[in-house]
N, C-alpha and C positions, 0 to 999 in steps of 0.2 A: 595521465597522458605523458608521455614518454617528447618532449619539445624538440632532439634533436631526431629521433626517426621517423615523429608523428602519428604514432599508433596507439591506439587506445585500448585501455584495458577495460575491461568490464567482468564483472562476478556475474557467477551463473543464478537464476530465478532462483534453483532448487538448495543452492546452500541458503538462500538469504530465509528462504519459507522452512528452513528445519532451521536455521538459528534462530529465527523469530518461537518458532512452535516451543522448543527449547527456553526460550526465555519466558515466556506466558502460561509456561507449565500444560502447554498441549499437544495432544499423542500425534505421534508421526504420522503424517495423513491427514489431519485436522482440518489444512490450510493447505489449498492448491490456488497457484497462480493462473489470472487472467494471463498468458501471454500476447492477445492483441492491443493489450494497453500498452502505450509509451506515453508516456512524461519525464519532461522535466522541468530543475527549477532552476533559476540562477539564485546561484547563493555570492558573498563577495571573493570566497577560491575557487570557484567556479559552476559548475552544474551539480546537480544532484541528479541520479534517475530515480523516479517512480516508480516502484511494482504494483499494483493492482492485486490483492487476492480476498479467497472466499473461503468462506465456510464449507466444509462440505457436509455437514451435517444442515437439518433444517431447521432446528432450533438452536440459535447462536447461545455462543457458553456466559449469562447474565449473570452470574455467579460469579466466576473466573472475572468477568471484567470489573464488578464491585471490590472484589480483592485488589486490584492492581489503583484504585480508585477512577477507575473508565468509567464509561456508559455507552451506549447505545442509541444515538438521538433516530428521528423521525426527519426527515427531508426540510419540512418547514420549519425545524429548530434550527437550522443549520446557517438562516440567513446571518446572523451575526457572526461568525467566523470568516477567518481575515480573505481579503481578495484571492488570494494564492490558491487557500485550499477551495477554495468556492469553484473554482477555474477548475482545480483538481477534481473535486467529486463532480463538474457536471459532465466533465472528461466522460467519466466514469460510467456517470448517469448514459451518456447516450453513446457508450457502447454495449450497458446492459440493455438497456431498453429497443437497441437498433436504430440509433438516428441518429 
């Protein structure tokens, strides 16, 4: 944010999901963005935004993420992760789900 004209910058969805796909070693296309998600977080410089995105295939790449040392949890694994992303993925939860 720019403090004396007060205008904010923001990066577009579409660079963020080909640098990620790019990073994770997956084909352009891979990964499209939820656009009705918004989040954010406060960090101590200030906000973060959230993107939301998906697969667009229907079997998620389980390979690819054991490489990178990921995984994959189940909704009820997730209860021990911190407050923040808990609040994030229920975000999430009920705008996939429609509630």
């Amino acid at each position: 944010m720019d403090d004396e004209e007060g205008s904010l910058v923001s990066i577009h969805p579409a660079s963020v999901i080909k640098q990620t796909e790019e990073q994770l070693g997956l084909l352009t296309g891979d990964l499209e963005v939820e656009g009705e998600y918004q989040a954010s977080v406060d960090v101590a410089d200030g906000q973060i935004n959230i993107l939301l995105a998906r697969f667009t295939s229907i079997d998620p790449p389980f390979e690819l993420a054991e490489n990178i040392q990921a995984s994959f949890v189940d909704l009820t694994q997730a209860r021990d992760l911190a407050q923040v992303e808990l609040e994030l993925l229920r975000k999430a939860y009920e705008l996939i789900m429609g509630g």
